[in-house]
Backbone as CSV, one residue per row, in Angstrom:
resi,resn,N_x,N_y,N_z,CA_x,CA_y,CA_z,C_x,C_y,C_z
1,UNK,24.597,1.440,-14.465,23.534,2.334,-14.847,22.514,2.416,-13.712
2,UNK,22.074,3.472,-13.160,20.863,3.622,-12.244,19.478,3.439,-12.778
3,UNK,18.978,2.861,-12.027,17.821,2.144,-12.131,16.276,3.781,-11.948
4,UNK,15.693,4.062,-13.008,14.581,4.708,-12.720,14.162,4.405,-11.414
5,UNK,13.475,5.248,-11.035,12.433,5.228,-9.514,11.134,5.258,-10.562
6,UNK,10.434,4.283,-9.836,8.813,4.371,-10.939,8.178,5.645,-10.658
7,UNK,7.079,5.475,-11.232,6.047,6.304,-11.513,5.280,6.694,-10.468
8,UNK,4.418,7.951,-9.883,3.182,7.107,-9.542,2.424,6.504,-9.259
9,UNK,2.036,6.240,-11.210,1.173,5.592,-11.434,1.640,4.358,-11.607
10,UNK,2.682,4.001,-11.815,3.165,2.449,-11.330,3.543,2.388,-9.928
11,UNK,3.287,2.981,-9.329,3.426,2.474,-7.812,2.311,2.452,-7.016
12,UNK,1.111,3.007,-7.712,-0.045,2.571,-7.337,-0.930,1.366,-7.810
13,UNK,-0.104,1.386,-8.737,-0.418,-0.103,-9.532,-0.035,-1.005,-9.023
14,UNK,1.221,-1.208,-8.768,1.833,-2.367,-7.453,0.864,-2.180,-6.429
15,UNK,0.960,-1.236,-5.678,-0.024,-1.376,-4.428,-1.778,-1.662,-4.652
16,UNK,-2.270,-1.614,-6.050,-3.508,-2.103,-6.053,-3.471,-3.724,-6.302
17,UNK,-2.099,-4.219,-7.139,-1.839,-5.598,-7.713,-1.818,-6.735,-5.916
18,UNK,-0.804,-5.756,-4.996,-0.825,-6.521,-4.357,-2.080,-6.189,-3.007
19,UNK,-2.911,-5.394,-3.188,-4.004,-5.410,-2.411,-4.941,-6.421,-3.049
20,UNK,-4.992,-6.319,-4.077,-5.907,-7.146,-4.831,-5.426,-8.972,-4.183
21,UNK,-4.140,-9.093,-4.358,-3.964,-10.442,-3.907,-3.830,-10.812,-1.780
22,UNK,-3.781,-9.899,-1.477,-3.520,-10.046,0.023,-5.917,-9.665,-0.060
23,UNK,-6.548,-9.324,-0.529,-8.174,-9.660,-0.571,-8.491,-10.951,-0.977
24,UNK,-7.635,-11.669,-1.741,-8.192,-12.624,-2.415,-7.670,-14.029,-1.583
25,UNK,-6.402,-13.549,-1.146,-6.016,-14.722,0.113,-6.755,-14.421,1.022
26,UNK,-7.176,-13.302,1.577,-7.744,-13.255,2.711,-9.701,-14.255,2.802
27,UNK,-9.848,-13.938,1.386,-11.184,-14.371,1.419,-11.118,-16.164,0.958
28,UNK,-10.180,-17.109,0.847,-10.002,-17.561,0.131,-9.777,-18.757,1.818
29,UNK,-8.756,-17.896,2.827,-8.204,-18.030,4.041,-9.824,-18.253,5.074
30,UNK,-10.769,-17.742,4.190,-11.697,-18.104,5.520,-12.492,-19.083,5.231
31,UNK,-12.023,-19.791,4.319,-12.888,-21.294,3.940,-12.350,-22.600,4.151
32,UNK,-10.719,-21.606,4.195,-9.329,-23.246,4.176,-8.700,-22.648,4.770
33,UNK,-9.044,-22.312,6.155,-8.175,-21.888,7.413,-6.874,-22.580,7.720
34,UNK,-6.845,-23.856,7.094,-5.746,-24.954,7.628,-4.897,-24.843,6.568
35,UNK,-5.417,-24.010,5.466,-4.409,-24.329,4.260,-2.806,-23.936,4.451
36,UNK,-1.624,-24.146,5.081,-0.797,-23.230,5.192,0.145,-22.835,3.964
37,UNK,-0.036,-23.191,2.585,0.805,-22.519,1.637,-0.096,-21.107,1.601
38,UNK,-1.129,-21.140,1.471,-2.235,-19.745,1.285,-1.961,-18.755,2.370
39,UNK,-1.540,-19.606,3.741,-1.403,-18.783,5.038,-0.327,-18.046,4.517
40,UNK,1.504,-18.771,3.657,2.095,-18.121,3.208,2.160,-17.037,2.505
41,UNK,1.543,-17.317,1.538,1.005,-16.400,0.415,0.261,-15.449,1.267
42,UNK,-0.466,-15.475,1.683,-0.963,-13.695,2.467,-0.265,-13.066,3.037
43,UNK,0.845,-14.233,3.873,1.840,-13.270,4.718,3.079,-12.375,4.136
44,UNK,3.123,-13.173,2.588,4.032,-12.828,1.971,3.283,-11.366,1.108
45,UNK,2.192,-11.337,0.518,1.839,-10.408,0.109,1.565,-9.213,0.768
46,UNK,0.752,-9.700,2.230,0.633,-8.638,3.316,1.727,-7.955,3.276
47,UNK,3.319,-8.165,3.435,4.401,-8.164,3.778,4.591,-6.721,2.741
48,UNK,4.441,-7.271,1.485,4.783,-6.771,0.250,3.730,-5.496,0.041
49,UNK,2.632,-5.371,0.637,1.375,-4.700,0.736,2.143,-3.551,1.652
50,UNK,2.268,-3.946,2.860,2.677,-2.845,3.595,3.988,-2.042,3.358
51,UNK,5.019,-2.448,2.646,5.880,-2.009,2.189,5.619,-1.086,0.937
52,UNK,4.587,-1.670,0.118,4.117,-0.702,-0.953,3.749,0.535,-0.520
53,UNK,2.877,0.106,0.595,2.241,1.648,0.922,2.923,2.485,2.120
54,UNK,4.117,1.770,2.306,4.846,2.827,2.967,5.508,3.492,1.830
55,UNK,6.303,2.973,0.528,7.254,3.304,-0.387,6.367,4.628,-0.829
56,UNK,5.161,4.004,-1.553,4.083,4.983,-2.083,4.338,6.582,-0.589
57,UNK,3.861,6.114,0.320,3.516,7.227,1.075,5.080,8.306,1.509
58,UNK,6.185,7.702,1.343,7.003,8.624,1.448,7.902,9.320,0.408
59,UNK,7.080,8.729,-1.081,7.529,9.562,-2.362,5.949,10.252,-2.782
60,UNK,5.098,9.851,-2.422,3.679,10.940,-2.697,2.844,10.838,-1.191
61,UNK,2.744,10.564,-0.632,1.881,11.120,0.308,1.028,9.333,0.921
62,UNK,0.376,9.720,2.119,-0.209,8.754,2.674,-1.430,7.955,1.579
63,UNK,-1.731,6.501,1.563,-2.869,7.086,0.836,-4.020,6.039,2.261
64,UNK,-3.475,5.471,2.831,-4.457,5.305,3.962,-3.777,5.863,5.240
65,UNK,-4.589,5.989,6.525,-4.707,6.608,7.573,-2.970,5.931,8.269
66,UNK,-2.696,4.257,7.975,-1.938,4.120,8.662,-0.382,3.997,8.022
67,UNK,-0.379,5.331,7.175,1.088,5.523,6.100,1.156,7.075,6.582
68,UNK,-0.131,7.309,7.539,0.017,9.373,7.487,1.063,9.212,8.626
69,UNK,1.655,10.230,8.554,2.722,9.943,9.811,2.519,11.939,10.197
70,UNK,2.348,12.472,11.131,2.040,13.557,11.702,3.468,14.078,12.650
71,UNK,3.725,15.306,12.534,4.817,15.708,13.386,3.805,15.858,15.211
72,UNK,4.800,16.411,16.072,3.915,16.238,17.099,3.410,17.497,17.491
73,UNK,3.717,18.810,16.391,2.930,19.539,16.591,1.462,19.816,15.742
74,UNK,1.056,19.282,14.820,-0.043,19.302,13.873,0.227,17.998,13.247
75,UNK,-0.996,17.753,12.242,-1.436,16.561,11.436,-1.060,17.207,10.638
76,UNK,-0.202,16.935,9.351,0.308,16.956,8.126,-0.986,16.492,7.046
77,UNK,-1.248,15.057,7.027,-2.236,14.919,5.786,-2.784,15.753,5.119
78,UNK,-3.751,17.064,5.560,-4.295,17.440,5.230,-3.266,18.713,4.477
79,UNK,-2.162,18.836,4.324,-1.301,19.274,3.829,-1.236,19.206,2.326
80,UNK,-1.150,17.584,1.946,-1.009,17.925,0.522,-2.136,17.583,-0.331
81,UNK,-1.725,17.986,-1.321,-2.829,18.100,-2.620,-3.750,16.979,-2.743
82,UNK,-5.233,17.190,-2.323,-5.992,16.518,-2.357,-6.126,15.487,-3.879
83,UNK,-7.272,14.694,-4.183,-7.109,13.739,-5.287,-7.554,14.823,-6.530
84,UNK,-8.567,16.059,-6.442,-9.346,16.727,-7.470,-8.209,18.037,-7.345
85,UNK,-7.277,18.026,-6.750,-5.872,18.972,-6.541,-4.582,18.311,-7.358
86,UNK,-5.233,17.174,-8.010,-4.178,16.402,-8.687,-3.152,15.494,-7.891
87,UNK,-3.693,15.915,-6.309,-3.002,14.864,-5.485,-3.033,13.247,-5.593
88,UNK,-2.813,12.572,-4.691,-2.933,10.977,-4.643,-4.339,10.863,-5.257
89,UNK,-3.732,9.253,-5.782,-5.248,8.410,-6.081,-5.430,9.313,-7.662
């Protein structure tokens, strides 16, 4: 049986779940610099972070600057449907 492709709105949910945890290692990382399971844990979420928002950006659109990907004759972003256009976010 094939597996749904999520939502969305569940794939912005992943990418806020794991922004939320790659902020919380990060702030967590500047008190217990030496900690290295935490060092793990960010690298692993970072990991998982940037993959979200590539997945996100090539089934709906960029939603930060470094998921926009531009042909080399014009900038695309400004292409699709803004957030009050029912676009991203």
């Amino acid at each position: 049986m094939a597996q749904k492709a999520p939502t969305r709105q569940q794939m912005l949910q992943w990418v806020n779940m794991v922004s939320f945890a790659v902020t919380e290692a990060n702030l967590y990382l500047d008190t217990h610099p030496d900690d290295a399971a935490a060092l793990a844990y960010f690298q692993e979420y970072s990991r998982l972070r940037n993959q979200a928002l590539e997945d996100y950006a090539s089934m709906f659109g960029p939603l930060t600057v470094d998921t926009a990907k531009g042909s080399r004759k014009k900038w695309e972003w400004v292409n699709n449907p803004w957030p009050w256009e029912g676009g991203a976010c």
